[in-house]
VMD Tcl script that builds the backbone (N, CA, C; Angstrom):
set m [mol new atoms 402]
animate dup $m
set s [atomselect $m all]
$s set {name element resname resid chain x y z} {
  {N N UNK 1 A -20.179 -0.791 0.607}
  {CA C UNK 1 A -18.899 -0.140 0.453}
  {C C UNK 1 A -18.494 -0.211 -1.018}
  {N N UNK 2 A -18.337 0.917 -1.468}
  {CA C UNK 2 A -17.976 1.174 -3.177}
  {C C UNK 2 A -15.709 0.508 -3.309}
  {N N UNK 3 A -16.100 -0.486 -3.578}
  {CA C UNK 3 A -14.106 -1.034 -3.658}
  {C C UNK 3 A -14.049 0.373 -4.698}
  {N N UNK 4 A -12.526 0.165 -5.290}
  {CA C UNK 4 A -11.632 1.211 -5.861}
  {C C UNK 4 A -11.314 0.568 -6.980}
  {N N UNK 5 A -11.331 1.339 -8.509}
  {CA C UNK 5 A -11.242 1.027 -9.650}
  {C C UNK 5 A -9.567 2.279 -9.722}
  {N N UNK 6 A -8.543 1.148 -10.633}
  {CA C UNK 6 A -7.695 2.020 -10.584}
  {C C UNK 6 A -7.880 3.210 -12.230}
  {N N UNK 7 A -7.361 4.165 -12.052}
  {CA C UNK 7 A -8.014 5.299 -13.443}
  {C C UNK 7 A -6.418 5.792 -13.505}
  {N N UNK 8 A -6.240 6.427 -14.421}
  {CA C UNK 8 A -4.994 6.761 -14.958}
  {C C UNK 8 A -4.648 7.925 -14.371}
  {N N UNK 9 A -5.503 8.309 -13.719}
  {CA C UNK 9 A -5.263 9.995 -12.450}
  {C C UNK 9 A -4.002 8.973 -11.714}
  {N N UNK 10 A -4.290 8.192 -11.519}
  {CA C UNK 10 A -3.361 7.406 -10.434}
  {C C UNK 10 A -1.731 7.001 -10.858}
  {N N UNK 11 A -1.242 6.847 -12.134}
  {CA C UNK 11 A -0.645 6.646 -12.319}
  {C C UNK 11 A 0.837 7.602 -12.139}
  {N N UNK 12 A 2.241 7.179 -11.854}
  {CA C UNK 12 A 3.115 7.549 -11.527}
  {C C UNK 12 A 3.870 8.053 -12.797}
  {N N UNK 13 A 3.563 6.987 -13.582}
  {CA C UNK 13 A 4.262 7.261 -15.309}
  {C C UNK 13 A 5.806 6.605 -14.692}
  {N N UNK 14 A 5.620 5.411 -13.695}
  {CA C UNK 14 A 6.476 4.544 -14.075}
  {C C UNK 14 A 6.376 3.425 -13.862}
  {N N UNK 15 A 6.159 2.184 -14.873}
  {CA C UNK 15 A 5.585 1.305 -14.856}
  {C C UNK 15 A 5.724 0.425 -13.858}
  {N N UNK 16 A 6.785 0.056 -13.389}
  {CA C UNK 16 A 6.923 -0.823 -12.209}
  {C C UNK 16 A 6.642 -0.508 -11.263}
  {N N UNK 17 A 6.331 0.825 -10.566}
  {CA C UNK 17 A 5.569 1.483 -9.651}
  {C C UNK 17 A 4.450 1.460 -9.512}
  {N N UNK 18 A 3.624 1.458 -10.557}
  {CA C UNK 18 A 2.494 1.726 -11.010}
  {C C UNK 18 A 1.243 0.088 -10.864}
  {N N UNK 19 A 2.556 -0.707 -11.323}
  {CA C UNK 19 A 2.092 -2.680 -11.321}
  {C C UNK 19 A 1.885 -2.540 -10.063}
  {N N UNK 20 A 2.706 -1.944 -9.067}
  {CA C UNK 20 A 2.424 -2.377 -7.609}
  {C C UNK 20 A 1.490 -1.954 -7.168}
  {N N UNK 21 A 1.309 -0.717 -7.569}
  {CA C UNK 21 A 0.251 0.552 -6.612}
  {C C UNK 21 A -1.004 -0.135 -7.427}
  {N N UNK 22 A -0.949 -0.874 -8.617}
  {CA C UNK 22 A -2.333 -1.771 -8.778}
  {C C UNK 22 A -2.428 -2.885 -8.059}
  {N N UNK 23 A -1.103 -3.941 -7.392}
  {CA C UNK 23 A -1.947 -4.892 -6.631}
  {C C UNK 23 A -2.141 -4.041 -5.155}
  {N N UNK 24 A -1.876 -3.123 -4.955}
  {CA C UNK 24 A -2.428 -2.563 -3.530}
  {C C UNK 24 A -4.084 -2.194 -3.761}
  {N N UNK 25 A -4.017 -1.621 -5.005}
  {CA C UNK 25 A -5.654 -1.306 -4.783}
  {C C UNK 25 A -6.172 -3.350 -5.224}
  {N N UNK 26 A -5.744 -4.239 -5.547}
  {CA C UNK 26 A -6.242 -5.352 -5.221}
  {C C UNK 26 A -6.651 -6.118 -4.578}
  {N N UNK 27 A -5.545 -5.720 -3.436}
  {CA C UNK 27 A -5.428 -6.210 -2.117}
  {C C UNK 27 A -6.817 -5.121 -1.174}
  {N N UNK 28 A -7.003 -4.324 -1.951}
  {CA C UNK 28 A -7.857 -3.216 -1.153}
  {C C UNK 28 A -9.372 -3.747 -1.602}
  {N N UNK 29 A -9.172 -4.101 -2.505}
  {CA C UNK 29 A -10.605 -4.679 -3.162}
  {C C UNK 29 A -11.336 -5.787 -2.596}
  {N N UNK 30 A -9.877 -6.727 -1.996}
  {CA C UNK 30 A -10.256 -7.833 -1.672}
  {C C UNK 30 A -11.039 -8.056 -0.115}
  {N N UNK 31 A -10.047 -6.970 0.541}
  {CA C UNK 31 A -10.984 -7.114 1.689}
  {C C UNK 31 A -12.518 -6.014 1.206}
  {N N UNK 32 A -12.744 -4.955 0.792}
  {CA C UNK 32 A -13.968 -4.439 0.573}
  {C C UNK 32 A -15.186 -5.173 0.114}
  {N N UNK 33 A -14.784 -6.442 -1.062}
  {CA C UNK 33 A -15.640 -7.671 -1.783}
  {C C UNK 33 A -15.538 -8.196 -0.364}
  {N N UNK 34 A -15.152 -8.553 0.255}
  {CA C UNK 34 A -14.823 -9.556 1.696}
  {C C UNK 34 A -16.624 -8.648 2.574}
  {N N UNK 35 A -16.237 -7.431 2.592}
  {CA C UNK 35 A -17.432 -7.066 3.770}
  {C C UNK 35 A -18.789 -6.674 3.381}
  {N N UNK 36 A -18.373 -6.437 1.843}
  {CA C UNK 36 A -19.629 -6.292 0.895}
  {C C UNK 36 A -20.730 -7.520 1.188}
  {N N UNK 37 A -19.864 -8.969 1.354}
  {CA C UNK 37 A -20.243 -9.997 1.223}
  {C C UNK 37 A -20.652 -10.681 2.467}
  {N N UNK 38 A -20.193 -9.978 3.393}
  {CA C UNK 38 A -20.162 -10.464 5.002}
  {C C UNK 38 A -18.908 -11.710 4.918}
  {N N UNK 39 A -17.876 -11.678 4.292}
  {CA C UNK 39 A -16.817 -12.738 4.689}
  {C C UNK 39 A -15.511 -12.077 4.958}
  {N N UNK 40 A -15.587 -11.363 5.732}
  {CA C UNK 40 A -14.605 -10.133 6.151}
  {C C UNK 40 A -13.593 -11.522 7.180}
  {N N UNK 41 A -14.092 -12.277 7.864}
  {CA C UNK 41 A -13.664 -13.045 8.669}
  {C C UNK 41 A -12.742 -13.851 7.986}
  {N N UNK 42 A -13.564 -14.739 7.060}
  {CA C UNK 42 A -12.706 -15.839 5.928}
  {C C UNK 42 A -11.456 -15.178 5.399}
  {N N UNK 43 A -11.464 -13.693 5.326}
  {CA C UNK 43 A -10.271 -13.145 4.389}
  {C C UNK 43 A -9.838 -12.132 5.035}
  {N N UNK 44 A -9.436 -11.675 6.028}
  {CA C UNK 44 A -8.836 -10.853 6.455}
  {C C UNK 44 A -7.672 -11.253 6.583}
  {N N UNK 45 A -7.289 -12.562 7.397}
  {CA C UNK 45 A -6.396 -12.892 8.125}
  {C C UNK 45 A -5.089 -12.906 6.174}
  {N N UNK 46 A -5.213 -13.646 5.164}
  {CA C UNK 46 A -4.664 -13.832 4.248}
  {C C UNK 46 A -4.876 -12.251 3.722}
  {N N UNK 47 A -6.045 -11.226 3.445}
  {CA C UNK 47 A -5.536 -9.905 2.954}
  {C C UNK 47 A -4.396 -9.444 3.950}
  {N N UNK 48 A -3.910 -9.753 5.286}
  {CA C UNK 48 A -3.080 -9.081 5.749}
  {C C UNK 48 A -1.805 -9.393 5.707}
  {N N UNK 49 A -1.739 -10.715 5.187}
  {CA C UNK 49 A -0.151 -11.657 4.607}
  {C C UNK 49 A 0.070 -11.108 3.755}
  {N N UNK 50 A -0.937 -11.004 2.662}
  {CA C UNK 50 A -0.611 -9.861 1.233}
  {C C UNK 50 A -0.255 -8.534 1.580}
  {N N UNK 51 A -0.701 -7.501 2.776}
  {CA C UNK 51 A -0.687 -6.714 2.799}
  {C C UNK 51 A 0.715 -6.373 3.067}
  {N N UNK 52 A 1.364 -7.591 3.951}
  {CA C UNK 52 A 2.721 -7.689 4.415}
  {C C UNK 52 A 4.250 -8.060 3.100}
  {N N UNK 53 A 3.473 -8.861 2.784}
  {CA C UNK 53 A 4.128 -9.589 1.437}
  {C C UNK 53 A 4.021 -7.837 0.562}
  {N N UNK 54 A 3.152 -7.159 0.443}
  {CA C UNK 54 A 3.354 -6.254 -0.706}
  {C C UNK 54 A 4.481 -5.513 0.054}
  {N N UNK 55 A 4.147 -4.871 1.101}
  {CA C UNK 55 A 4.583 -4.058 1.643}
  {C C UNK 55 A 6.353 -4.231 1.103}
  {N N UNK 56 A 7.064 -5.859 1.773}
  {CA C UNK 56 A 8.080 -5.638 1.901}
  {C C UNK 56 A 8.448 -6.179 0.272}
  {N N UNK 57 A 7.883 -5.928 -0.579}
  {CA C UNK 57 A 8.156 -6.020 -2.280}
  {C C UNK 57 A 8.370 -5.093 -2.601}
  {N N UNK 58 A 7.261 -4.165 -2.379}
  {CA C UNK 58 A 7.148 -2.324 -2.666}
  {C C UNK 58 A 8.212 -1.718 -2.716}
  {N N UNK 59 A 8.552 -1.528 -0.799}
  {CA C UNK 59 A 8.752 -0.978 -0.327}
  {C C UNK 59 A 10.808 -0.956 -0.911}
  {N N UNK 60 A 10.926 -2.369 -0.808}
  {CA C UNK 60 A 12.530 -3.158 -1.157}
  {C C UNK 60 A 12.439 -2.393 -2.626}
  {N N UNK 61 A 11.346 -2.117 -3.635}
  {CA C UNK 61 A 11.937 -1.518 -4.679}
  {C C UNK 61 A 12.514 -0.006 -4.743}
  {N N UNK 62 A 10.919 0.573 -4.044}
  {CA C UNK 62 A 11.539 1.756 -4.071}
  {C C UNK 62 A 12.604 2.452 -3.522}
  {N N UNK 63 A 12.833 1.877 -2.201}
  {CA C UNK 63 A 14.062 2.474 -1.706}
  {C C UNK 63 A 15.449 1.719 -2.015}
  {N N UNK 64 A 15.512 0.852 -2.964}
  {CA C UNK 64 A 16.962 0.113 -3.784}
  {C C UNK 64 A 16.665 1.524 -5.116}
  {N N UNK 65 A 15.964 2.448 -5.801}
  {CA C UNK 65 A 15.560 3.316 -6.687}
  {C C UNK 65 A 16.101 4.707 -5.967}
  {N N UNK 66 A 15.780 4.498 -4.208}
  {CA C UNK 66 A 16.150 6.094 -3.373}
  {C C UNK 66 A 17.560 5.929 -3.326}
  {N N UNK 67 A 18.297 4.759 -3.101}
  {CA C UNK 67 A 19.653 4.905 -2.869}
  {C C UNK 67 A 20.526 4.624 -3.915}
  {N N UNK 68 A 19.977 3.837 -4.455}
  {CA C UNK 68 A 20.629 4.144 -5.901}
  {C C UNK 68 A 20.901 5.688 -6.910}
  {N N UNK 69 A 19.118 6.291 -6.727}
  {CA C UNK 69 A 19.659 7.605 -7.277}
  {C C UNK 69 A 19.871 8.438 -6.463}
  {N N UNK 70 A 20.276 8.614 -5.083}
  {CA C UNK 70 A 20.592 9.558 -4.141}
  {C C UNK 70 A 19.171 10.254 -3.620}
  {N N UNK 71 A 17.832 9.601 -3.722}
  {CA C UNK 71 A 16.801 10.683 -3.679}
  {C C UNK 71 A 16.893 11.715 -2.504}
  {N N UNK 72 A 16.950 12.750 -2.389}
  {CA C UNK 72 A 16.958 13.528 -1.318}
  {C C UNK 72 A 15.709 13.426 -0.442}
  {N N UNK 73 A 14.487 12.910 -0.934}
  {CA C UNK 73 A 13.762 12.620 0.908}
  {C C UNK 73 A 13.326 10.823 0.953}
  {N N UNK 74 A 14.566 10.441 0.766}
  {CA C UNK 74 A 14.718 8.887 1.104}
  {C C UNK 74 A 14.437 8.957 2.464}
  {N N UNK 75 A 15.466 9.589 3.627}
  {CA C UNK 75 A 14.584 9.384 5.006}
  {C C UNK 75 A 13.400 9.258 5.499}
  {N N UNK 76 A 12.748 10.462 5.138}
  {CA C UNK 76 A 11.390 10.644 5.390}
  {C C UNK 76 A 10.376 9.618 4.331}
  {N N UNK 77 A 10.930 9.375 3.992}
  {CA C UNK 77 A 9.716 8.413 2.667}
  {C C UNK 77 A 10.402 6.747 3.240}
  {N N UNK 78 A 11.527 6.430 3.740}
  {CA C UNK 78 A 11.398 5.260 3.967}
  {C C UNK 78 A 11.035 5.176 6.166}
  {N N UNK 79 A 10.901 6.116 6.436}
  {CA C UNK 79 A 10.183 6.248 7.734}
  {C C UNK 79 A 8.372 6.109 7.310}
  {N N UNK 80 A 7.798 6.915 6.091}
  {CA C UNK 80 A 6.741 6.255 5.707}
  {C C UNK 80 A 6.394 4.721 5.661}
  {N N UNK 81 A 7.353 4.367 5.091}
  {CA C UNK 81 A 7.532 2.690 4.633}
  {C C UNK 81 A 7.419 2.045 6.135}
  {N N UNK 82 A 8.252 2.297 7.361}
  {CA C UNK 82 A 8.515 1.883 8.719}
  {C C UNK 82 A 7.052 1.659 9.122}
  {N N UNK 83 A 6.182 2.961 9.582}
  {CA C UNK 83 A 5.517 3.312 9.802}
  {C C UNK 83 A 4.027 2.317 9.407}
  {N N UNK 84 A 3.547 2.197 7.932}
  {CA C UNK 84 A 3.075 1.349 7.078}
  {C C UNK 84 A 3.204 0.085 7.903}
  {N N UNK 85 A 4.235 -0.685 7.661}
  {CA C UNK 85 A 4.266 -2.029 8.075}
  {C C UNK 85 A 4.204 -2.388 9.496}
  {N N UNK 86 A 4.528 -1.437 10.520}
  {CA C UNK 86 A 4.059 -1.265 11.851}
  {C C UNK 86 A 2.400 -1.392 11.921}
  {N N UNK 87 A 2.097 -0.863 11.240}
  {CA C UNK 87 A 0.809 -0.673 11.309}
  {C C UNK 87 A -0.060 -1.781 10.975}
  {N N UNK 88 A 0.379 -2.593 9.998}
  {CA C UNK 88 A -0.141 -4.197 9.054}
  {C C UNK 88 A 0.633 -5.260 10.485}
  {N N UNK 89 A 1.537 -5.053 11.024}
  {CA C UNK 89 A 1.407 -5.849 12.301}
  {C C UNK 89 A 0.524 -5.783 13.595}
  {N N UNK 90 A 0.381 -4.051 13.849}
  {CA C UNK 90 A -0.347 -4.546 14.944}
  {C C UNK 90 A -1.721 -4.870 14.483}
  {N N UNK 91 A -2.087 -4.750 13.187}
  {CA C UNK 91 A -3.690 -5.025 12.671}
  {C C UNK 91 A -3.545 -6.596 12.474}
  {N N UNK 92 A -2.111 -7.019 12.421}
  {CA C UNK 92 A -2.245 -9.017 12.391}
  {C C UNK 92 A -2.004 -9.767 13.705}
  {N N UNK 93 A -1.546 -8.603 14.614}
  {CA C UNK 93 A -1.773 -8.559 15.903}
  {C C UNK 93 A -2.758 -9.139 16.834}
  {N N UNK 94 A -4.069 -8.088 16.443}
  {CA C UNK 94 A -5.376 -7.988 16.485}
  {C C UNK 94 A -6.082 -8.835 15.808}
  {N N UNK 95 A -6.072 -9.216 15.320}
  {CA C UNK 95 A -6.143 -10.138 14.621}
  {C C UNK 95 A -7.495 -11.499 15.287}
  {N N UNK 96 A -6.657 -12.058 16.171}
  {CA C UNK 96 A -7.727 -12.588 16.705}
  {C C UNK 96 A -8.847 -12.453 17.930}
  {N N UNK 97 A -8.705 -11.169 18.113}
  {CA C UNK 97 A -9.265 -10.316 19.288}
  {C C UNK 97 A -10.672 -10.472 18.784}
  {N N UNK 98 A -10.673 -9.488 17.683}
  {CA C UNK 98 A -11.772 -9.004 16.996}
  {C C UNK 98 A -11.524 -8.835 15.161}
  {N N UNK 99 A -11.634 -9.995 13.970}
  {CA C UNK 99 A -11.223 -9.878 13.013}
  {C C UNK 99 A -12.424 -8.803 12.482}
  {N N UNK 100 A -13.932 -8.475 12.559}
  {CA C UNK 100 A -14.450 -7.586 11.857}
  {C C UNK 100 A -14.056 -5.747 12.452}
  {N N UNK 101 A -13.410 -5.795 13.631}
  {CA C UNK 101 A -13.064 -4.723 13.431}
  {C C UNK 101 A -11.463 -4.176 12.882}
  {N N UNK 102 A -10.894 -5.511 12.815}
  {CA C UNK 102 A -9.535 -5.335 11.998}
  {C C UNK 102 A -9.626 -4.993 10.575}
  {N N UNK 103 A -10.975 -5.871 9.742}
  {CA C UNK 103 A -10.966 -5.619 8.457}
  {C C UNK 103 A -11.311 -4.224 8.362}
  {N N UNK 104 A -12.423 -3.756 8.999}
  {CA C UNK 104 A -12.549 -2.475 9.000}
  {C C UNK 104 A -11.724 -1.620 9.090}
  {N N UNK 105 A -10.823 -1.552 10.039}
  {CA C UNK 105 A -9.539 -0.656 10.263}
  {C C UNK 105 A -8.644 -0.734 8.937}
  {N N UNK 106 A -8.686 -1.881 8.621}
  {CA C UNK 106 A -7.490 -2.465 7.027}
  {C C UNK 106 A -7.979 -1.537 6.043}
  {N N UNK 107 A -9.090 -1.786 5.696}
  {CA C UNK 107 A -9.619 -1.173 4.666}
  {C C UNK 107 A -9.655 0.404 4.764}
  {N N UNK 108 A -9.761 0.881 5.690}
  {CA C UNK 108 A -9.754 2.661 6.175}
  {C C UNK 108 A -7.864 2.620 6.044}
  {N N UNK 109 A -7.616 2.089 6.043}
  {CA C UNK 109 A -5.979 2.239 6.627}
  {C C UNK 109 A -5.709 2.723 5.257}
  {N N UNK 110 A -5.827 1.755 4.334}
  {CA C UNK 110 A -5.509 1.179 2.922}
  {C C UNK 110 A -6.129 2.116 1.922}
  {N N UNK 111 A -6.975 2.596 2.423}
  {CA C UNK 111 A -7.641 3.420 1.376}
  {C C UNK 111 A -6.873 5.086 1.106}
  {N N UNK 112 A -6.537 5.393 3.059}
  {CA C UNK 112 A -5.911 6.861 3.561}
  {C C UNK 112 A -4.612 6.400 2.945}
  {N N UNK 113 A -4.219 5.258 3.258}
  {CA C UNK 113 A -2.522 5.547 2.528}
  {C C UNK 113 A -2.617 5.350 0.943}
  {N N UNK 114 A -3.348 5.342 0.085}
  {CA C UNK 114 A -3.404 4.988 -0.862}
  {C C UNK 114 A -3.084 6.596 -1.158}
  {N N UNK 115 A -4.586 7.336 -0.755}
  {CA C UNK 115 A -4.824 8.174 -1.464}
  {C C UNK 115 A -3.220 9.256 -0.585}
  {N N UNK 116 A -3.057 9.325 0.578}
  {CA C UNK 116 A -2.296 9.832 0.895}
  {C C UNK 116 A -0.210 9.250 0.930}
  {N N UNK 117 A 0.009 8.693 0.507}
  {CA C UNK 117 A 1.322 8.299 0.361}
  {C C UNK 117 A 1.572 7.932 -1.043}
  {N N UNK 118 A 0.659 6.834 -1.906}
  {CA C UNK 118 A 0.975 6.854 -3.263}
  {C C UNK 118 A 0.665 8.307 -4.203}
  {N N UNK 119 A -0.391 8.766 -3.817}
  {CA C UNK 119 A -0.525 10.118 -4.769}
  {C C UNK 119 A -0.292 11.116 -4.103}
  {N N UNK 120 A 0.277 11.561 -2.801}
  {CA C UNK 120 A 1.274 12.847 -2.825}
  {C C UNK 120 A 2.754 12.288 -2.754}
  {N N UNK 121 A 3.341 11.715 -1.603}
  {CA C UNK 121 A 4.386 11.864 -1.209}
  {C C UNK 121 A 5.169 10.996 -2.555}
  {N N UNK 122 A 4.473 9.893 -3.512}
  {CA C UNK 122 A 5.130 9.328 -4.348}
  {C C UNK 122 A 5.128 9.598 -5.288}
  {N N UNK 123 A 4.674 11.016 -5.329}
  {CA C UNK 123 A 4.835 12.195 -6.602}
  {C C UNK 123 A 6.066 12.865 -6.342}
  {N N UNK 124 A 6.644 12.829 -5.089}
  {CA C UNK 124 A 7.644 13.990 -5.003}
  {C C UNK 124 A 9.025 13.242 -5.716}
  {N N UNK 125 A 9.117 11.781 -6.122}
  {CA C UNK 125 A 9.322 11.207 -6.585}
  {C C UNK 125 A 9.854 10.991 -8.015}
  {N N UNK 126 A 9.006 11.275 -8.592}
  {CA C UNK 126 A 8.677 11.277 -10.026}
  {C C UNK 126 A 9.750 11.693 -10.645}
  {N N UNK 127 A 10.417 12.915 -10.468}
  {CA C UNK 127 A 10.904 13.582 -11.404}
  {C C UNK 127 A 12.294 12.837 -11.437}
  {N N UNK 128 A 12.847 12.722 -9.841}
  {CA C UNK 128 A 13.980 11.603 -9.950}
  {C C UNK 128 A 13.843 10.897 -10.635}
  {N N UNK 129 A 13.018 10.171 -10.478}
  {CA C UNK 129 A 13.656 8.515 -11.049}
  {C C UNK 129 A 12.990 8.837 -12.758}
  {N N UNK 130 A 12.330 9.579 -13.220}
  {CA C UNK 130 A 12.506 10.188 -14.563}
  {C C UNK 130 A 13.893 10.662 -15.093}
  {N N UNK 131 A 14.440 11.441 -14.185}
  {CA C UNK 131 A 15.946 11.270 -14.568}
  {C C UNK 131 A 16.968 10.489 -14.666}
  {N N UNK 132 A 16.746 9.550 -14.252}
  {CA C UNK 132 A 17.486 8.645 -13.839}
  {C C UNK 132 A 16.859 7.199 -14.618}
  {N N UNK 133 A 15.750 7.436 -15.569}
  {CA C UNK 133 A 15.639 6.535 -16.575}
  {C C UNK 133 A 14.362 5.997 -16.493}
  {N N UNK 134 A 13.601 5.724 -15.325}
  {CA C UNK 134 A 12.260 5.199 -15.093}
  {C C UNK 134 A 11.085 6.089 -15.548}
}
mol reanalyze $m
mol bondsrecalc $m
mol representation Tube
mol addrep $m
């Protein structure tokens, strides 16, 4: 499995956004080095505390940024956020059922929301909080 190098395609062009959306691809790395290695077991259970821990760091910034500047699709982008962390529970859920097919699921999860929630929907983004100083 090829982990994820972050490249400047990725970037938001706002820095504190940007610190985060790098420890997510960290946290993404960590379980991928994890199955590369066959220790998907040893580290799943702690990539998914991080995954939780980011989540509600992230998530607490950007939307204190949506209501602060009025963003107009704060609903729908913090129902993204809902959604997300639903999802990092029932995978810590599962947890001890079957941990190699949880890491697997983590890592597919992590990769689709990467590419799909940080680089579209947290583009629609941008221009706000550019106005508004970030």
């Amino acid at each position: 499995m090829i982990c994820v190098e972050w490249i400047d395609k990725f970037a938001l062009g706002i820095n504190e956004i940007d610190d985060q959306h790098k420890l997510l691809i960290g946290i993404m790395n960590k379980i991928c080095t994890a199955l590369n290695e066959g220790k998907e077991k040893e580290v799943i259970g702690d990539v998914l505390k991080e995954m939780d821990d980011y989540a509600h760091a992230h998530f607490a910034l950007e939307e204190k940024y949506f209501d602060e500047f009025n963003y107009e699709k704060t609903d729908e982008h913090k129902a993204w956020h809902k959604a997300f962390s639903a999802k990092v529970q029932n995978l810590m859920n599962s947890l001890a059922e079957d941990p190699e097919s949880v890491s697997i699921d983590t890592i597919s999860f992590l990769g689709g929301w990467f590419i799909d929630h940080t680089q579209t929907f947290d583009r629609d983004y941008v221009k706000c909080f550019h106005d508004h100083g970030l």
